[in-house]
N, C-alpha and C positions, 0 to 999 in steps of 0.2 A: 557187836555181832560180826562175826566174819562170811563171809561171801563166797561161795567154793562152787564147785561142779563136781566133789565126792557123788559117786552113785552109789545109793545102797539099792539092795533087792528089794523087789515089792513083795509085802506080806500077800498078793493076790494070786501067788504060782503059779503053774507052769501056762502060759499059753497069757498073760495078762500084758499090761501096755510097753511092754520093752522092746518087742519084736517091731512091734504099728510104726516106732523112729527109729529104727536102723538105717541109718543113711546108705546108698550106696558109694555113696563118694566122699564121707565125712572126712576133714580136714585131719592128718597127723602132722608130727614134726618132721619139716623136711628129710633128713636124715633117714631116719625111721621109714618112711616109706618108700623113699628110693629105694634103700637096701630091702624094702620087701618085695618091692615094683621087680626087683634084679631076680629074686631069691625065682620067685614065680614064674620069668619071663626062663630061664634057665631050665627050670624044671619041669615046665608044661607046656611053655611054644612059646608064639609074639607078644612084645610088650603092647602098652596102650601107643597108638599112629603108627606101627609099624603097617608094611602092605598084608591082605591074606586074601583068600580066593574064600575061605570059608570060615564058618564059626570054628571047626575044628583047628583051625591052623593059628588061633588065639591062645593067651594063656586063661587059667581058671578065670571066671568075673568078667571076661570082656564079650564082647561078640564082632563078628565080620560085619561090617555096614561100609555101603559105597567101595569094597575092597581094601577098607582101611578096620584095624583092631582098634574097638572104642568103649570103653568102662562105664557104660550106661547104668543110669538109677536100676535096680531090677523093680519088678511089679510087687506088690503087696501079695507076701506068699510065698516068695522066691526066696532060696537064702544063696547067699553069696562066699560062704565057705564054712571049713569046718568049727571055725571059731563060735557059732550058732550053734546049739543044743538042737538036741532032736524035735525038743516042741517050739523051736523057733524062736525062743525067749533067749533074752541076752546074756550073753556068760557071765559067772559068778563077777560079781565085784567085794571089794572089799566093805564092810560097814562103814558109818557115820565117825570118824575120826582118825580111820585108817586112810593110807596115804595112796591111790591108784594112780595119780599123777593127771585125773579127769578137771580139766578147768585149769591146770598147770600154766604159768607162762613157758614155751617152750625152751630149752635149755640147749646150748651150743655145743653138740657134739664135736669129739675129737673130726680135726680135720674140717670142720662147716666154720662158715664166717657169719652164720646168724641167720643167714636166708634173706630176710628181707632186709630190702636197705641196696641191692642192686639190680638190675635190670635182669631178665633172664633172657636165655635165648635159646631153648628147648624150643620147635616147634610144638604145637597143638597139630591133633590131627583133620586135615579138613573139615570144619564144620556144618558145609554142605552137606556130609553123609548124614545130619539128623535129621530127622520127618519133624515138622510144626509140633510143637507141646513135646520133645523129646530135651533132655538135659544132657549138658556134659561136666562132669567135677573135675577139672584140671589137678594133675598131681601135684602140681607146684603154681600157685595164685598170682604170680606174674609172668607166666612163660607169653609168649607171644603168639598168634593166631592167625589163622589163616580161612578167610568165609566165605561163601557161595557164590552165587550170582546174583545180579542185582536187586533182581527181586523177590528176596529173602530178608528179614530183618530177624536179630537175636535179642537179646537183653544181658546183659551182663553183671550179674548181681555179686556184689560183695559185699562183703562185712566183717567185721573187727569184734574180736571174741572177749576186748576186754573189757572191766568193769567200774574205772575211775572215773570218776563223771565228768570233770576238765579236762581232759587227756584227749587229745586228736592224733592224726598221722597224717602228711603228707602224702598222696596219690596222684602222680601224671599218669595220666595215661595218653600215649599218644597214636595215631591210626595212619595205617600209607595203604591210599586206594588209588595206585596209578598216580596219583596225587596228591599230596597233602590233605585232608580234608580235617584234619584237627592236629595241633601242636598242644604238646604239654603245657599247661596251662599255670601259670606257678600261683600259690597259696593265696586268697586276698586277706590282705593281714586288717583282722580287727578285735573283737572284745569280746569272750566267752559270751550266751546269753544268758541274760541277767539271772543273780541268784533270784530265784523264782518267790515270791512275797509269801509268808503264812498265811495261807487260805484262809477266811471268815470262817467256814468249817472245815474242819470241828471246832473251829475258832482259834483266834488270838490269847487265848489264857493258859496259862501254864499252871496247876496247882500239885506239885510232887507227892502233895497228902492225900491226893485221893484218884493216885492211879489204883487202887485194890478195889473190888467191888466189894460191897457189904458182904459179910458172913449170914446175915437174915436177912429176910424181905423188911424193907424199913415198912412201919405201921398202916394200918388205912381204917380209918374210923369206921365209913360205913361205902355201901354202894350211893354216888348220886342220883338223882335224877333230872329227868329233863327239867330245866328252865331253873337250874341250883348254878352257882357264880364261886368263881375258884381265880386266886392270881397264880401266874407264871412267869417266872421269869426266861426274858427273852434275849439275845442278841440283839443292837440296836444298830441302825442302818449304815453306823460305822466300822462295825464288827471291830470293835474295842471296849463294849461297856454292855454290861446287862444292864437291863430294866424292868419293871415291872407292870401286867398287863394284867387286868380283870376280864374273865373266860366268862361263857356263857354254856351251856351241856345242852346241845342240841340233838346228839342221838347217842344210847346206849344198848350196847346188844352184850352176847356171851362172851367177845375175844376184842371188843374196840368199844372205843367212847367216842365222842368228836365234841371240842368246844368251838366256838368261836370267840375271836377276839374284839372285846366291847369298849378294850381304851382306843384301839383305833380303827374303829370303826368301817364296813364295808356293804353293798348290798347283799343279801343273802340271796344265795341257790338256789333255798328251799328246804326243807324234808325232804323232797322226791330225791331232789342229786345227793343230801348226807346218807339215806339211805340206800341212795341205788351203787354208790361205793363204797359202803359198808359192806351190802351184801356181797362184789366181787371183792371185796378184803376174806371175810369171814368164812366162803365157802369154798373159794379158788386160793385165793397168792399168798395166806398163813399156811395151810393144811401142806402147800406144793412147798414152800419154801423148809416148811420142818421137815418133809423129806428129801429136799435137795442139800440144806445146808447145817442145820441144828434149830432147836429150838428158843425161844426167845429166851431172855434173862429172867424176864418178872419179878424185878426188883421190889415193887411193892406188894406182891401178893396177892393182887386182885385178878389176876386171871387174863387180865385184856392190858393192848394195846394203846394211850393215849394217841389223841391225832389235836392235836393247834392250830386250827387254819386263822392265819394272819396277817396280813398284808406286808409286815415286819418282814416273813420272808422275802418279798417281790424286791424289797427295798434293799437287800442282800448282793441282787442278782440271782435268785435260786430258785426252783419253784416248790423245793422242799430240802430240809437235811435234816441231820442225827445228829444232837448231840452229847458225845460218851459222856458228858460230865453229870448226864442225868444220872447215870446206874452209880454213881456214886453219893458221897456223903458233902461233894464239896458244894458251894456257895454257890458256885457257877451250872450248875444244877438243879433239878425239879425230884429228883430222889425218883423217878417214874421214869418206864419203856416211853419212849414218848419221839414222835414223828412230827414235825411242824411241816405243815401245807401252805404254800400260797392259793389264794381264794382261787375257784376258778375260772375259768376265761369267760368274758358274759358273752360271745360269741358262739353259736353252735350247736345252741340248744341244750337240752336237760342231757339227752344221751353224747353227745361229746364231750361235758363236762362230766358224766360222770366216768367217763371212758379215760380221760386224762387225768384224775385224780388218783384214779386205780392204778394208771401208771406211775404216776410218781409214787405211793406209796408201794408196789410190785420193789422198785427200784429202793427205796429208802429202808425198806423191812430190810433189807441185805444187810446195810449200815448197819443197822441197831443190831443185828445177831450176831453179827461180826465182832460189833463191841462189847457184846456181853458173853461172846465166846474168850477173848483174847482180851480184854481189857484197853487201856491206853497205852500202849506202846509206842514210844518215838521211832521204833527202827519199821511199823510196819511201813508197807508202800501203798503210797496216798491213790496211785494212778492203775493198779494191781488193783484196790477197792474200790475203786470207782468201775472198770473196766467189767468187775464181777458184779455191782452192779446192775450195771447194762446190760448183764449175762442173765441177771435174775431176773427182771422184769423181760426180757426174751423166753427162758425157760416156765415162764409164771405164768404165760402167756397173755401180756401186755407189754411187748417189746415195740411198740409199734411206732414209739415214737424215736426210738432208735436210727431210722432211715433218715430222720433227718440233718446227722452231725455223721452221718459214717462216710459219705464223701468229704468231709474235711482231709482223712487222713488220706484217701484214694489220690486227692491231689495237689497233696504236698505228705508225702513221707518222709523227705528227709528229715523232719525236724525229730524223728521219733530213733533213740536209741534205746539201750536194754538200762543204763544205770539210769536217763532219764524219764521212761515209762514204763519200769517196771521194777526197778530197785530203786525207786526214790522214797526217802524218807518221808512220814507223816507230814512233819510240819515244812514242809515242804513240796510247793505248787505251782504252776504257772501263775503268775498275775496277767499275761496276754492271753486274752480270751481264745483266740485262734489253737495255741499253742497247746492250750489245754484241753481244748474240743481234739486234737488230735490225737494226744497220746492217751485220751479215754477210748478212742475208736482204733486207734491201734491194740492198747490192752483188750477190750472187747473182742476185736477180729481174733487176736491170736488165744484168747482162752473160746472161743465162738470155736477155731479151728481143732485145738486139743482136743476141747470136748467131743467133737463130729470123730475125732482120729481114733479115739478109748472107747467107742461105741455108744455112746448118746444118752438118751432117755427116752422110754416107750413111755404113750399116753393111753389110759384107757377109755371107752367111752365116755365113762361117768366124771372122768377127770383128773383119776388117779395117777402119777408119775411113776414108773418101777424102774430100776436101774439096769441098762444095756452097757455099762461101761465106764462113762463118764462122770459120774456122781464122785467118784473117789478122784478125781481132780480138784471138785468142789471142796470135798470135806478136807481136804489137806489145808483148805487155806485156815482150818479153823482149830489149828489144835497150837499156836499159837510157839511151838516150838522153828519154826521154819519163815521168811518173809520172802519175798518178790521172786527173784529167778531161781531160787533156792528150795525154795518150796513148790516151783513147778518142777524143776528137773527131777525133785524126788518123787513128784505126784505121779509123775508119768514114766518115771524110771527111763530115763536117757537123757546127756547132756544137750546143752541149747547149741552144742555144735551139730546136733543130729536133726535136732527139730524147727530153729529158724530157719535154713537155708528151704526146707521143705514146705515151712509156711510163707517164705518169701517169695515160692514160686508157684504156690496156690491162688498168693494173690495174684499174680502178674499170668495165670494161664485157666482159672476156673470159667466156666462158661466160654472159652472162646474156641471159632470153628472155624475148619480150612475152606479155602478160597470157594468153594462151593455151598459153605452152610452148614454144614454136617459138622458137629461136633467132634471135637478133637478126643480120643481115644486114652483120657488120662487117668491112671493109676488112681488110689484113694487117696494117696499121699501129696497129690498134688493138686489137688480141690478139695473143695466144701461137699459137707453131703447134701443131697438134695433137702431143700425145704419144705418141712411140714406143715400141715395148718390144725389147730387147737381145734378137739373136739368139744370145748362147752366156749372160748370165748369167740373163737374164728380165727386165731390171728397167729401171723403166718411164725413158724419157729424157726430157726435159720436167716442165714442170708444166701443170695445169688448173684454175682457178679456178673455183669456182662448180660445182666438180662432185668426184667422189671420185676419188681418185689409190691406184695402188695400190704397196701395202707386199711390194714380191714375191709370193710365193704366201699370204702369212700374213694377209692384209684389206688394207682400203684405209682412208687419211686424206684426211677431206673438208678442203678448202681455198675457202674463202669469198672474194670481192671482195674489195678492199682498203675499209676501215670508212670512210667519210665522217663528217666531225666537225657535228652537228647546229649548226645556224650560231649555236643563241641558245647554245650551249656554248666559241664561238669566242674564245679568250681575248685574241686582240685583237692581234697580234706574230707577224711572221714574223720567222725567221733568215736571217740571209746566207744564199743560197743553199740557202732552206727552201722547205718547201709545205705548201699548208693547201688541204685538200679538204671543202670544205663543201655540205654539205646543205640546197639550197633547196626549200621546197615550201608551197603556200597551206593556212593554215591557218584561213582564213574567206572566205566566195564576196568576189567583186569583183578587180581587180586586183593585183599583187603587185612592187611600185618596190623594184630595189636599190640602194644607193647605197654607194661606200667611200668615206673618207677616207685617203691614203695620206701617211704622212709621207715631205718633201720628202727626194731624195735615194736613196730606195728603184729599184732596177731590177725591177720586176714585170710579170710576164706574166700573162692571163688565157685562162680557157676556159672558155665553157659547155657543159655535156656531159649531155644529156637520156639520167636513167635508169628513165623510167617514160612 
């Protein structure tokens, strides 16, 4: 499978999600935009930092701020020239194999020496002249800069457009504020991190024979009932060996069964908890998930969902998974839709366990549709389906337990790039627990983002889901033609050079407010949309940054900005298709020059983004 940033047109015409990621300052090839920077500043007035007294004395795209010409993001609604169709959607591109040159490594024009790879010395214009929550897109991602007074603080976020998963860049960047207050920092030399172990699921088995799903629903004798005893085989706490377990059938209804497991044995819940998440199975997170995402497989023909509660999971690490080898014919399979649960918490009572059950299952139906939309595929991305996931039991509404791994990533992003959580391969996973809590809350945040940016999902009273937008971000993931950032950039019609940099600054400016409280004045494009709460279960849809989120009726978990890395802490190296959000600010009166060096061969994008 090849890896691209071709745009095709969205089959959802004129007015659909190409226009929502229009960057206004999206990165081109240096070349290329000088010579349009020129073309423009000739033809219609001042280039970007030149002096003006007014917006008129600007070229097209920029405005007067502080008496200086500045190429500000526009607002959602604005179009930026005439390259923009009349209903604001993106201009034609070429279809699925035709060559636009979107995703391209940049190519060395006559007369350019590559661009990156030396220092530049273009000033930037005053960054003083932005107001708190305003951005600036440098034309050239190493020019140097000049910032405000002391008590202003910026961020400065970059990132590397490519997609080879080992591959890093070299980045000094160095700061004179009257004084020295950081020196380039040179590389610390050590050891990619580790190729990431085969996750226990979908597990450690490979059988080539039976990636195809069945052509029929394999057999089923009859319907069980309660207190009837069935084996399964299971995954065993090494996650290298099946084994075989004798079930018990504790509750059956129209669309779910639930056994439990009697070779090893645990206390029971009750009926009260197997039915009381059945019911929000059966009446809320099947009914929402078949119209958010597809319907299930039903490999065996009976109508319903298996559920396994096991203790086998616990011993995993998991508190539930899917696995695809069910919907097949192979060994390593139960030939059944089938969800395995860890029992659950004997803490909490009847309504938290049955509140957290439903969330794991919210979360795991995802899996199992997924799997039986697209089968076993090695190229999907493990951290893509996880993250959608997260997304489905939020949109299902039993996202609740979500708040509690989404600061992993708020404070520590760097370990998360685009080939490592979001183009990474199936069988391939973090084995450091940290690591992998992260780039599930990163994928989460940014399809959480997409989706708010395509227009959402309306809820009805009764608890119906209807599509505002975003549903067809969803369904992309499932037609099995497309994987990780390739299957977003088409779902949303615009490259991730349009749309990372805009969720990078959503995270770093959503909820926050100037020196007085008041909230900062920021575009759609650069927050989250406000949070809903579920008309039949309560619970909140969305997240909130920079303000407290609530945990059902039980309190609320505060969620903070995403952490800026203090620049003199800045270890000097981005990753293929990493980022690094750094914290500029004067730390002695007088002016404040940044300068990078970027090693030759790096694809990086820049943004200044005033958070003070």
């Amino acid at each position: 499978m090849q890896h691209g940033s071709s745009r095709r047109r969205s089959p959802r015409g004129p007015g659909a999600s190409g226009d929502r990621f229009r960057s206004g300052g999206a990165a081109a090839p240096l070349p290329v935009l000088a010579a349009l920077l020129a073309a423009v500043a000739t033809a219609c007035g001042a280039s970007a930092g030149a002096p003006c007294a007014s917006s008129d004395d600007c070229a097209a795209g920029l405005v007067c701020r502080g008496s200086v010409c500045l190429p500000l993001v526009p607002e959602d609604g604005e179009t930026t020239g005439p390259d923009e169709g009349e209903d604001g959607a993106l201009p034609d591109v070429p279809p699925d194999g035709a060559d636009d040159g979107a995703g391209d490594e940049p190519t060395d024009a006559p007369g350019d020496d590559g661009g990156a790879g030396d220092a530049a010395d273009v000033p930037l214009p005053p960054l003083g002249a932005l107001r708190p929550g305003e951005v600036y897109d440098p034309p050239d991602p190493t020019a140097s800069g000049v910032l405000g007074a002391a008590d202003e603080s910026y961020a400065l976020v970059l990132w590397d457009n490519g997609l080879v998963l080992w591959d890093g860049w070299d980045v000094a960047v160095s700061v004179e504020n009257g004084r020295k207050a950081s020196e380039p920092r040179a590389p610390e030399v050590g050891t990619p991190p580790a190729r990431a172990a085969i996750p226990c699921l979908p597990g450690r088995f490979v059988d080539p024979a039976a990636r195809r799903l069945p052509d029929a629903p394999f057999p089923v004798r009859r319907d069980p009932l309660p207190g009837d005893t069935t084996t399964f085989r299971v995954i065993d706490a090494s996650g290298t060996a099946m084994i075989e377990v004798t079930a018990r059938l504790e509750y059956i209804g129209a669309d779910l069964e639930i056994w439990s497991d009697q070779t090893y044995s645990f206390p029971s819940p009750g009926l009260e908890v197997y039915a009381g998440f059945a019911g929000h199975f059966e009446r809320t997170i099947l009914p929402r998930e078949r119209t958010l995402f597809h319907a299930e497989p039903d490999v065996d023909g009976n109508g319903r969902v298996t559920v396994l509660v096991s203790p086998t999971v616990g011993e995993l690490g998991a508190s539930g998974y899917v696995n695809p080898y069910d919907l097949t014919s192979s060994s390593y399979g139960n030939r059944k839709d089938m969800i395995y649960l860890n029992p659950p918490p004997r803490w909490g009572g009847a309504e938290h366990q049955i509140r957290n059950c439903a969330g794991v299952l919210a979360h795991e139906l995802q899996h199992l549709i997924r799997a039986g939309a697209i089968g076993i595929d090695p190229a999907e991305s493990i951290y893509l389906n996880e993250g959608m996931s997260h997304l489905a039991a939020d949109l299902a509404g039993f996202g609740f337990d979500n708040l509690w791994f989404l600061p992993e990533f708020l404070d520590d992003y760097a370990l998360f790039t685009v080939p490592r959580g979001i183009d990474s391969p199936r069988m391939v996973a973090s084995s450091d627990w940290h690591q992998d809590v992260v780039l599930r809350s990163a994928s989460y945040f940014l399809l959480r983002y997409l989706f708010d940016r395509l227009g959402g999902a309306s809820y009805a009273p009764d608890g119906g889901v209807a599509d505002a937008g975003g549903l067809s971000l969803l369904r992309s993931q499932f037609t099995g033609e497309r994987f990780g950032i390739a299957a977003i950039e088409w779902a949303v019609g615009a490259s991730r050079r349009d749309f990372l940099p805009d969720w990078l600054t959503a995270m770093l400016l959503d909820g926050r407010t100037d020196a007085g409280g008041t909230p900062l004045p920021l575009p759609p494009r650069h927050r989250f949309a406000d949070p809903t709460f579920d008309p039949v279960t309560g619970a909140q849809h969305g997240v909130a940054l920079n303000a407290e989120n609530a945990y059902l009726d039980w309190g609320t978990v505060r969620l903070e900005n995403v952490s800026p890395t203090d620049l003199r802490d800045f270890a000097g190296r981005i990753d293929a298709g990493g980022v690094a959000l750094l914290l500029v600010r004067p730390v002695a009166p007088g002016p404040v020059v940044v300068r990078l060096d970027v090693e030759r061969g790096a694809d990086l994008g820049a943004r200044w983004v005033r958070l003070r």
